[in-house]
C-alpha positions as CSV (number, residue, x, y, z in Angstrom):
1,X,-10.5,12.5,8.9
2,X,-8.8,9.8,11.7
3,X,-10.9,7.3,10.3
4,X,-10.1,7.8,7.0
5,X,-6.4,7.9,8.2
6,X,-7.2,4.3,9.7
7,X,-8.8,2.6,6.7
8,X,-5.8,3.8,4.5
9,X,-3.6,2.3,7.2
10,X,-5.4,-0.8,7.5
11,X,-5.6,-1.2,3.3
12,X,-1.5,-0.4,3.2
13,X,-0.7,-3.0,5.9
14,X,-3.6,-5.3,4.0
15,X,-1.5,-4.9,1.1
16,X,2.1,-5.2,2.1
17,X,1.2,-8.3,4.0
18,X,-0.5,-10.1,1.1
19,X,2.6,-8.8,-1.2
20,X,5.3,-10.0,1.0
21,X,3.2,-13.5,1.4
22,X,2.7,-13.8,-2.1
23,X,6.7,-12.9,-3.1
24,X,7.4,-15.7,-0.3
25,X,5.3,-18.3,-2.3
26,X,6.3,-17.3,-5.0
27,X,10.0,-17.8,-4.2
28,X,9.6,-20.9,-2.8
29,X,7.7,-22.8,-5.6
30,X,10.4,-21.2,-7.7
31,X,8.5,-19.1,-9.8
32,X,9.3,-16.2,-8.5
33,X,11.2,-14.6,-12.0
34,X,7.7,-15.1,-13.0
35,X,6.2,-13.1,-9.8
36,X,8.5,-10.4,-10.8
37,X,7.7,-10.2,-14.1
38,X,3.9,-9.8,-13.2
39,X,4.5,-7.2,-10.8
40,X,6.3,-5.3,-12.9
41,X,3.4,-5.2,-15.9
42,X,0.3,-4.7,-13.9
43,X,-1.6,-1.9,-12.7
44,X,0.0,-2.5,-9.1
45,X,2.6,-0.1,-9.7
46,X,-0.8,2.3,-10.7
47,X,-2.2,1.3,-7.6
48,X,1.0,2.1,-5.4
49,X,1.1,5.7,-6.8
50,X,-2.6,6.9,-5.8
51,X,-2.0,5.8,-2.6
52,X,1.5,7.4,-2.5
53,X,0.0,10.5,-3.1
54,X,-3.5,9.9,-0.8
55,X,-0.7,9.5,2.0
56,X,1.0,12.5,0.7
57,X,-2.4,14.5,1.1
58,X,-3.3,13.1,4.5
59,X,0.2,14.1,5.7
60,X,-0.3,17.7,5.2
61,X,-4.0,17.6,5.9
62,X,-5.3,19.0,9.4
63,X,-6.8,16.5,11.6
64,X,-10.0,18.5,12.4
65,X,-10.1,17.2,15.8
66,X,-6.6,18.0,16.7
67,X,-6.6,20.9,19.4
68,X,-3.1,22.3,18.4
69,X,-2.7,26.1,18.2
């Protein structure tokens, strides 16, 4: 379960990184009303639910290694 824990991690840091680098080019070519607009009409906001909810699952999941009584 940890290392499931650590390749969601790894994928939500992935993705805010290449998010906040993409805004940031976008905003300074100046096309970033465009960037929005995208954004806001693809599957990304999709994509940000599931792993709203994986997060939400993990957070109440056990760690089965954990030695907590």
């Amino acid at each position: 379960m940890s290392k499931l824990r650590l390749i969601l991690s790894g994928a939500v840091l992935a993705f805010l990184v290449l998010g906040y680098g993409a805004s940031q080019y976008a905003a300074l070519n100046g096309t970033a009303a465009q960037y929005a607009s995208a954004i806001d009409h693809s599957p990304i906001s999709w994509v940000s639910l599931i792993i709203l909810i994986i997060c939400i699952v993990f957070a109440f999941k056990r760690d089965s290694g954990a030695n907590e009584p």
